[in-house]
C-alpha positions in Angstrom: 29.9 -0.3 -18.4 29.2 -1.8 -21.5 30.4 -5.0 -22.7 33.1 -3.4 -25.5 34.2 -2.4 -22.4 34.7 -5.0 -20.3 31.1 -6.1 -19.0 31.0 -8.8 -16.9 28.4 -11.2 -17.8 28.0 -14.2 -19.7 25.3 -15.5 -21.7 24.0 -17.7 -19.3 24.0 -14.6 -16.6 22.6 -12.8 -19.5 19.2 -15.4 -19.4 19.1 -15.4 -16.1 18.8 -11.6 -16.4 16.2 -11.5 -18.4 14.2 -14.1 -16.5 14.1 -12.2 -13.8 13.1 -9.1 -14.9 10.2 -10.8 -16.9 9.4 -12.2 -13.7 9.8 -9.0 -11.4 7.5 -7.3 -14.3 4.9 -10.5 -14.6 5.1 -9.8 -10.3 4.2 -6.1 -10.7 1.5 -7.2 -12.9 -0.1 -9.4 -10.7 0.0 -6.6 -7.9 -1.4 -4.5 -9.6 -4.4 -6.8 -10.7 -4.6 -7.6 -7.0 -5.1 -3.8 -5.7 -7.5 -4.0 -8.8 -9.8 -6.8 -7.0 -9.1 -4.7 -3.5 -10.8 -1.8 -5.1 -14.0 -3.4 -3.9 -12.5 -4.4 0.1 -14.1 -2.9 2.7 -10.7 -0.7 3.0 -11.6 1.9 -0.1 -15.5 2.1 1.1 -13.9 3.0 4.7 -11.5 5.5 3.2 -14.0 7.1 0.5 -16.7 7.4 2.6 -14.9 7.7 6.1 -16.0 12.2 5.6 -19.5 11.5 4.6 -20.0 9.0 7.3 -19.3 11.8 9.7 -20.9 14.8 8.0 -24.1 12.4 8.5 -23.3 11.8 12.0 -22.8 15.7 13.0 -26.3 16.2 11.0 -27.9 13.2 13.7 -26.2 14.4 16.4 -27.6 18.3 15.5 -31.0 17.1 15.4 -30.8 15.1 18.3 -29.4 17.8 20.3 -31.8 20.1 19.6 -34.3 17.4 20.8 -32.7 15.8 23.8 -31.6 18.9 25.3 -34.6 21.3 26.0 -37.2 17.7 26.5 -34.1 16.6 29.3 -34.3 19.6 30.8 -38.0 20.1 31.0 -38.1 16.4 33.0 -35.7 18.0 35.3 -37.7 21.0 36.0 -40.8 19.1 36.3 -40.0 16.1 38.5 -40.1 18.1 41.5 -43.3 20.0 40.7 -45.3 16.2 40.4 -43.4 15.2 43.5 -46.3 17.0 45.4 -48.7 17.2 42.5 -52.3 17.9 43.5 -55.7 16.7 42.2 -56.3 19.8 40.5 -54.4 18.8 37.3 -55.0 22.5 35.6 -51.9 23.5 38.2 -49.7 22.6 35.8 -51.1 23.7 32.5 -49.8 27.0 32.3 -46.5 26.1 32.6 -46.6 22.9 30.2 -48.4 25.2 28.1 -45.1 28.2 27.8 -42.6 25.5 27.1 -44.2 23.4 24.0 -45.1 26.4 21.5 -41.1 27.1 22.1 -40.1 23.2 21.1 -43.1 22.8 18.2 -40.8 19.9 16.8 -42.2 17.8 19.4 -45.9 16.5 17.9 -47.0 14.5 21.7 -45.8 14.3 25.0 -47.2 12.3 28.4 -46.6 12.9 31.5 -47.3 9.9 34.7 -47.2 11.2 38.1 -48.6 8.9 41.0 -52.3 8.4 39.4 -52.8 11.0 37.2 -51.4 11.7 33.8 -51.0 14.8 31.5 -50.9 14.8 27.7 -50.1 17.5 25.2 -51.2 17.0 21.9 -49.9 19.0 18.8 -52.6 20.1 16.4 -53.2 22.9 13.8 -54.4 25.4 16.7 -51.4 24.7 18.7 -50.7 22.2 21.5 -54.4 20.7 23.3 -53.4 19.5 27.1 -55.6 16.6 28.5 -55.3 15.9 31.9 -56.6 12.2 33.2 -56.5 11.2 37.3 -57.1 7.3 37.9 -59.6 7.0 40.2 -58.8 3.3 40.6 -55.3 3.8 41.1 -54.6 1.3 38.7 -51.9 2.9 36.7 -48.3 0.5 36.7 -45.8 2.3 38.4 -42.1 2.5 37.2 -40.7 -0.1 39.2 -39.4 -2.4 36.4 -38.5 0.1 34.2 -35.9 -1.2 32.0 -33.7 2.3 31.7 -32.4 4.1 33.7 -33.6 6.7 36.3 -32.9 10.3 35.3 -31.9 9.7 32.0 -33.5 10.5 28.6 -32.9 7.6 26.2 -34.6 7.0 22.8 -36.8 3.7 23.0 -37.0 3.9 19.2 -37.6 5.3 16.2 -40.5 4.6 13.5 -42.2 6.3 10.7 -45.7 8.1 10.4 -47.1 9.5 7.1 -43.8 9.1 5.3 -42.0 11.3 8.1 -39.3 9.9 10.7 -40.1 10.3 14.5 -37.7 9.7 17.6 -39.8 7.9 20.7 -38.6 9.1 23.5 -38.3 8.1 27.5 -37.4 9.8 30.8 -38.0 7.4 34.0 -37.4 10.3 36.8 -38.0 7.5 39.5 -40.3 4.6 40.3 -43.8 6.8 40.5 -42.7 9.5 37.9 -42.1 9.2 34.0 -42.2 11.5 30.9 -43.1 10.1 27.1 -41.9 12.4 23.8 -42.2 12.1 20.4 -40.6 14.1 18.0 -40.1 14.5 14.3 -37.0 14.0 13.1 -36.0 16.3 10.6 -32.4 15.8 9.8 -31.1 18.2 7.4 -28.5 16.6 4.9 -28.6 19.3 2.2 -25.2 20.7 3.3 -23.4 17.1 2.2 -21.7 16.8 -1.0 -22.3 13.5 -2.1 -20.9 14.0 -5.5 -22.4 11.9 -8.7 -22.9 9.3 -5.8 -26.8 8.1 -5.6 -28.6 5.8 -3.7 -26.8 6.4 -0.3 -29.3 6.1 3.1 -28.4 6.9 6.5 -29.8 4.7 9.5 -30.2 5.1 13.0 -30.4 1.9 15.6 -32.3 2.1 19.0 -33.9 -0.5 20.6 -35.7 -3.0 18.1 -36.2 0.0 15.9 -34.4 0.9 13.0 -35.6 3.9 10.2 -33.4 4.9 7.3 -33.1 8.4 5.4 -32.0 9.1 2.5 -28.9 11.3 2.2 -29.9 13.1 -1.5 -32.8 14.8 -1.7 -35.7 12.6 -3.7 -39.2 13.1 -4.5 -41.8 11.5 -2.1 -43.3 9.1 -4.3 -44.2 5.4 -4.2 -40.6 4.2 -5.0 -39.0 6.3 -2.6 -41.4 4.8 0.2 -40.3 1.7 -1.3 -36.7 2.3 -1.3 -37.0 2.7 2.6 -38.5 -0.3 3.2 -35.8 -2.0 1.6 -33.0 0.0 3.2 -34.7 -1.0 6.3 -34.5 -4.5 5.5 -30.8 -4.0 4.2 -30.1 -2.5 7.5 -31.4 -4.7 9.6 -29.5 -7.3 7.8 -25.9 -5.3 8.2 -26.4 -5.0 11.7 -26.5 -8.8 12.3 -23.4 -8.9 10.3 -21.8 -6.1 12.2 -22.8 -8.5 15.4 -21.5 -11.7 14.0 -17.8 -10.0 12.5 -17.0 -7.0 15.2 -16.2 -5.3 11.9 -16.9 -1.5 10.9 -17.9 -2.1 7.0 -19.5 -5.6 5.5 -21.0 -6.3 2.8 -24.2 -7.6 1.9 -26.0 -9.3 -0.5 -29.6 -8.4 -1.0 -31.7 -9.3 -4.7 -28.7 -10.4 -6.0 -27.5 -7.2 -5.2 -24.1 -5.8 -3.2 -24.2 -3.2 -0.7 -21.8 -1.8 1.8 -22.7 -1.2 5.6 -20.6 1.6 7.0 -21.3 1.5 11.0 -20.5 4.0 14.0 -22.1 5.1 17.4 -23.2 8.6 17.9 -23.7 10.1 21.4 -25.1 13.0 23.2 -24.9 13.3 26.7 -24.4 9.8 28.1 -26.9 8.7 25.5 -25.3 6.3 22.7 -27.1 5.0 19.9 -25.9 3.1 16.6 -25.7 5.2 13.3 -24.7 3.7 9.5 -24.6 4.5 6.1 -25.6 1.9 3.3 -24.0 2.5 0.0 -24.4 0.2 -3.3 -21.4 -1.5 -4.5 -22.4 0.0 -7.8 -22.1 3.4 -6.4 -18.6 2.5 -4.7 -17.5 1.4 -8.0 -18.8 4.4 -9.7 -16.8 6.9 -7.5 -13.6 4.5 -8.0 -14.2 4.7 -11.6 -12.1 7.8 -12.3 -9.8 7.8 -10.1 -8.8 4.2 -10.6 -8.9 4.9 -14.6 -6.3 7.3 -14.3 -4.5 5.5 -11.9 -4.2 2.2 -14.1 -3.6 4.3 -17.1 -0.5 5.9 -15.3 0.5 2.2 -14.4 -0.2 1.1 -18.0 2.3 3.8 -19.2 4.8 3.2 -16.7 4.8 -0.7 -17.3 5.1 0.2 -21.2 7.9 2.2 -20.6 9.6 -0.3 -18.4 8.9 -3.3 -21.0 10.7 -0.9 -23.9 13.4 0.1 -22.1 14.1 -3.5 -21.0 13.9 -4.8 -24.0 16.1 -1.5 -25.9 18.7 -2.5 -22.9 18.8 -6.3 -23.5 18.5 -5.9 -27.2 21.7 -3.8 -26.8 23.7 -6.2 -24.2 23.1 -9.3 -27.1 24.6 -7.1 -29.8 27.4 -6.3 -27.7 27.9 -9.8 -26.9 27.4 -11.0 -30.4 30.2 -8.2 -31.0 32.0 -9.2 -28.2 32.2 -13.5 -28.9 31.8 -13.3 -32.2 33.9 -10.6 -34.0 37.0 -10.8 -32.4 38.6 -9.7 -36.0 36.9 -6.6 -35.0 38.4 -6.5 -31.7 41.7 -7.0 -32.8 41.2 -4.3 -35.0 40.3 -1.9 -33.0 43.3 -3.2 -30.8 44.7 -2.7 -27.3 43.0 0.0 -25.0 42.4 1.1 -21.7 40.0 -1.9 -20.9 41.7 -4.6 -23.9 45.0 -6.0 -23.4 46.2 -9.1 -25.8 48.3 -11.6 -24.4 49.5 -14.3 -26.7 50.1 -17.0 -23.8 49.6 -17.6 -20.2 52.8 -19.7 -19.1 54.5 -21.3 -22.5 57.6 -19.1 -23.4 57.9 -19.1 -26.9 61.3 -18.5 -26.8 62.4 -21.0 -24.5 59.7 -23.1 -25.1 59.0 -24.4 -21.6 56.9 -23.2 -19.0 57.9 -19.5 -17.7 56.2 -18.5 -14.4 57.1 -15.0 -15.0 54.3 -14.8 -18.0 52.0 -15.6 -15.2 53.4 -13.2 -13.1 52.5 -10.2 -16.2 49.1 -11.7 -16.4 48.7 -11.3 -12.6 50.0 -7.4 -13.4 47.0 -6.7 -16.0 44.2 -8.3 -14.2 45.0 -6.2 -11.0 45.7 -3.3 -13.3 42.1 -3.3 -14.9 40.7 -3.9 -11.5 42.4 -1.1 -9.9 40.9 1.1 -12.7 37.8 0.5 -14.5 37.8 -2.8 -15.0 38.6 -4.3 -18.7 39.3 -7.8 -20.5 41.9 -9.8 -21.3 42.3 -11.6 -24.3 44.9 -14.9 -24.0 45.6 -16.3 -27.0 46.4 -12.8 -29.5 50.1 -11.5 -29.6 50.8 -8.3 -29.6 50.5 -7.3 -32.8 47.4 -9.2 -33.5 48.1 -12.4 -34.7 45.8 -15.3 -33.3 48.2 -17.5 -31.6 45.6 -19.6 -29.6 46.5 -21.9 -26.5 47.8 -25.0 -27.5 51.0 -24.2 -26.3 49.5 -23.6 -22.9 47.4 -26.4 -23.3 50.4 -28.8 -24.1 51.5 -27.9 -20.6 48.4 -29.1 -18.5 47.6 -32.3 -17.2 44.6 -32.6 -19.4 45.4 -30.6 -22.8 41.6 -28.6 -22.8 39.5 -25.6 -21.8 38.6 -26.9 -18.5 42.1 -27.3 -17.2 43.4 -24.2 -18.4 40.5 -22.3 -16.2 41.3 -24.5 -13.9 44.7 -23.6 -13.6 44.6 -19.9 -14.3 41.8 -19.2 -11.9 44.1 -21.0 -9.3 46.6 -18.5 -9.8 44.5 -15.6 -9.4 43.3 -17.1 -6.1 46.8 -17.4 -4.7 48.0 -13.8 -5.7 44.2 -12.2 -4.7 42.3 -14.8 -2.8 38.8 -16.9 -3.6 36.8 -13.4 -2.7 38.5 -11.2 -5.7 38.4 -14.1 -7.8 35.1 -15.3 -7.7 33.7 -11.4 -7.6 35.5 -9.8 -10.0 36.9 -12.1 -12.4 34.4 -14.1 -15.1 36.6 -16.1 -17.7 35.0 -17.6 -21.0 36.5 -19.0 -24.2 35.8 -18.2 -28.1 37.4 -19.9 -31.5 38.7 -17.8 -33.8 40.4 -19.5 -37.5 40.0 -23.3 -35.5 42.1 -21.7 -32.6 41.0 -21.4 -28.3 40.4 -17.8 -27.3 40.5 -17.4 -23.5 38.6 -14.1 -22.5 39.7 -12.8 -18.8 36.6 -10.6 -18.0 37.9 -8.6 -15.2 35.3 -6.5 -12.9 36.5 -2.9 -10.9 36.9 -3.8 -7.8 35.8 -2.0 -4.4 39.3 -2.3 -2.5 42.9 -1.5 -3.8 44.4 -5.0 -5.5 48.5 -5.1 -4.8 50.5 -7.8 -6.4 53.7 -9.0 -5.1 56.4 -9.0 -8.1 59.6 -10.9 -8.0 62.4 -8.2 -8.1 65.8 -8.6 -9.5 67.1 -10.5 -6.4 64.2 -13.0 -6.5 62.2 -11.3 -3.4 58.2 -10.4 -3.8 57.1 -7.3 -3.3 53.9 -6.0 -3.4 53.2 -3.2 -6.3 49.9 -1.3 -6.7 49.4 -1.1 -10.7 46.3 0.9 -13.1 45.7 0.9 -16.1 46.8 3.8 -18.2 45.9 4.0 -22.0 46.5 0.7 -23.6 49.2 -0.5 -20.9 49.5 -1.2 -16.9 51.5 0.9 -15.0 53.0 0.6 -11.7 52.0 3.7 -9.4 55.7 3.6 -7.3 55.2 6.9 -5.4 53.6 6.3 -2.4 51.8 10.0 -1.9 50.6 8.8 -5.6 48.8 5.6 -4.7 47.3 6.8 -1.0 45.9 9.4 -3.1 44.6 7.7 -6.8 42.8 4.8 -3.5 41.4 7.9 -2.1 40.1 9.2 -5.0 39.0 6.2 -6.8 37.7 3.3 -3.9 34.6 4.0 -2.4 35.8 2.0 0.6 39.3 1.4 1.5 
C-alpha cells in the first residue's frame, strides 16, 4: 500500500527502516566474508577431497590385496609342512619354487622353522632358494613376538632405489615364522586429480611411513626430494592427528601450509593408517573457480538488493514529502476510497459546544477504512476543502495543544475498539498548512472485522459493521451481506 494511500509509517519508523536494512545487508556482508575465511577450514578440504581420498584408498587396498592374500595363504599351507620339517632342506624347494614365479611382485622371502631357515631370493634368472640349518641351535625362537600368531601384518614400509616396498610378517607360532618383502606398486593413473598438483598419498605401519605421489612425475632429483619432505610432512600430521582426534589439520612446514587428510584402510583383520597431504595452495587453487562464481553471483545479488532498497526508500520519502508536505495537493485531489476530510473532531460549529456525536462519525470512518483497505483521515479540512484547523477542538481540551488532542482522540478509539486495534492499526501525526494544525488519522487494514456501536434514534448503541465504499463509509445492514464481505475479505475471523 503506498503512502498516497494510506501507508502507515512515520518518519521516524521510516529511519528505523532503513537502519535496519542497512544493518541486515552490512550482516549479510559480514557472512559472507566469514564463509570467505572458511574456504580454507578443514570442512572444504574434507568435502573436496573426501572422493579422491577414497579412490587412493581402493588403489592401497588393491595392491595390498593382491599381496596379503596369496603370501597369507602360502604361510597357511606351509606351517604344517615345517611342523615336521626334516634336515634335508631341498624337501621343500620344489614346492617354494611353483608358488614364487606365480607372485614375482614379491623380490625376498624367509622362512624359520625350528633351526633351519629358507630364503628365496629374486634375481634376473628368477627366484635363487638358500637353505641354512643351525648347527648350534642358536636361532631366537618366536616367543616374544610382538604380533600376533597366525596373522599377516605389515611391520613397515621403506624405500629401495627410489621404489616403495611393504615388509611383511607372519608369526605361525612360537618355533615357526615367515618374512616377505614386496614392491609396492600402486597404480593411481585411473584418479582424476584435475589441475590439482602436488598431492602425495602415505601409508602408516609401525615406525614407518613412505609417501607416493598421486600424479605421475619424472624420477628425478626433485621428485626424490619431494618425498623426503612429504615424509617429514607426514610424520608431522600424524602427531597432529594424535594430539586433536581430528580427520584433517593443518600444518605448517617452510613457512608453508599443507592439509593432512587421514583414514584407516583394512584387509582382512589387518588395519593400517592411510592419508593424503595436499598444499593449501592447491586447495585454494581448486576453490578458485567455483568460489569466483559463487561471490560473483553474491556480488550481483547484494547489488540488486542495495538498488532496489534504495529505488523503494527513495520512493516512500517522496510519498511522504507528498504526503506531509503538499496537502494543497491532497485536497485537490480530494476525498476517495482511502481520504476522508473531517473539519473537526468534537467542536460543533453550529452549536458551538462540544458534540459527542462528531466523535461518534469519526469512530464510523476509522472502522470503515479498517474494514476495507485501510485509508487516512484528515481532521482539520471541511468538506469542501477549506483548511479549518483545530483550534476549535483545541479550545475544548484541558491543555489547548497537539499532545492533548492525541491524547484524547486516541482515548476514544480505545474505548469503541480497545488498546490492541489502537495501538496496531491506528498511527496519528500532525502537519501545518496556512499557520493551521492538521491532525492525520493513519488508519491500518485490520485482520478481524471492526463493529461500532452507534446511538440510534432512541439513544441505545448498537453495533454496525461499516466499509468504505468510493469516497464515503457505508453501513453494510444486511446480515447475509456482512457474514459474507468477513468471509471474503479477513484472513481470519
Amino acid at each position: 500500500m503506498k503512502v498516497v494511500s494510506g501507508r502507515f509509517i512515520s518518519k521516524k519508523e521510516l529511519r528505523n527502516k532503513i537502519f535496519r536494512d542497512v544493518l541486515l545487508v552490512i550482516i549479510f556482508l559480514a557472512i559472507i566474508t566469514l564463509i570467505y575465511f572458511q574456504i580454507r577450514s578443514p570442512i572444504p578440504v574434507k568435502f573436496l577431497f573426501r572422493s579422491l581420498f577414497q579412490d587412493v584408498k581402493n588403489s592401497v587396498v588393491e595392491e595390498y590385496s593382491k599381496i596379503y592374500y596369496p603370501t597369507y595363504y602360502f604361510s597357511i599351507q606351509m606351517t604344517p609342512l615345517f611342523d615336521i620339517a626334516s634336515d634335508n632342506l631341498d624337501d621343500y624347494k620344489v614346492l617354494i619354487t611353483n608358488f614364487f614365479p606365480r607372485h614375482n611382485f614379491i623380490e625376498k622371502a624367509t622362512m624359520k622353522f625350528g633351526y633351519s631357515f629358507l630364503s628365496i631370493v629374486k634375481d634376473k634368472g628368477g627366484y635363487n632358494v638358500l637353505a641354512y640349518i643351525d648347527k648350534n641351535k642358536s636361532i631366537k625362537d618366536f616367543k616374544d613376538a610382538l604380533i600376533p600368531y597366525e596373522q599377516l601384518s605389515i611391520d613397515s614400509f621403506y624405500i629401495k632405489n627410489r621404489k616403495p616396498y611393504i615388509h611383511l610378517l607372519y608369526i605361525a607360532n612360537e618355533s615357526i615364522g615367515f618374512e616377505y618383502i614386496s614392491e609396492f606398486n600402486i597404480d593411481f593413473s585411473n584418479l582424476d586429480v584435475g589441475r590439482t598438483k602436488d598431492i602425495y598419498a602415505y601409508l602408516l605401519a609401525g615406525n614407518s611411513t613412505v609417501t607416493f605421489p598421486i600424479e605421475d612425475i619424472e624420477d628425478s632429483a626433485e621428485s626424490i626430494s619431494n618425498s623426503i619432505v612429504y615424509t617429514e610432512i607426514a610424520n608431522m600430521l600424524t602427531k597432529e592427528f594424535l594430539a586433536t582426534k581430528e580427520d584433517v589439520v593443518k600444518v605448517q612446514y617452510n613457512n608453508k601450509s599443507y592439509w593432512g587428510y587421514r583414514g584407516t584402510f583394512s584387509v582382512a583383520n589387518n588395519t593400517n593408517g592411510i592419508g593424503i597431504i595436499i598444499p593449501e595452495t592447491e586447495v585454494v587453487k581448486k576453490l578458485e573457480l567455483p568460489a569466483i562464481f559463487i561471490i560473483a553471483l553474491i556480488l550481483i545479488l547484494i547489488i540488486f538488493i542495495i538498488i532496489f532498497i534504495t529505488m523503494h526508500y527513495l520512493r516512500i520519502i517522496e510519498e511522504l514529502k507528498t504526503n506531509h508536505m503538499n496537502i494543497k495537493k491532497i485536497i485537490e485531489d480530494g476525498e476517495s476510497t482511502i481520504v476522508e476530510f473531517k473539519s473537526t473532531l468534537r467542536y460543533d460549529h453550529s452549536t458551538e459546544k462540544i458534540n459527542k456525536a462528531l466523535e461518534e462519525v469519526i469512530m464510523k470512518s476509522i472502522a470503515a477504512f479498517a474494514n476495507t483497505e485501510g485509508g487516512r483521515l484528515f481532521i482539520g479540512i471541511g468538506n469542501y476543502g477549506d483548511i479549518t484547523g483545530l483550534e476549535y477542538d483545541y479550545s475544548t481540551l484541558k491543555h489547548p495543544n497537539r499532545d492533548f488532542f492525541e491524547l484524547h482522540l486516541r482515548t476514544v478509539v480505545e474505548t469503541y475498539y480497545g488498546n490492541a486495534f489502537s495501538s496496531q492499526c491506528i498511527r496519528i501525526d500532525f502537519v501545518e498548512e496556512d499557520g493551521k494544525d492538521i491532525c492525520i488519522v493513519y488508519i491500518r487494514k485490520s485482520i478481524e472485522p471492526i463493529y461500532t456501536k452507534i446511538t440510534n434514534k432512541q439513544g441505545a448503541k448498537e453495533e454496525k459493521f461499516f466499509i468504505r465504499v468510493g469516497n464515503s463509509s457505508r453501513e453494510l445492514s444486511n446480515t447475509s451481506e456482512v457474514i459474507d464481505y468477513i468471509k471474503k475479505h479477513f484472513k481470519k475471523l
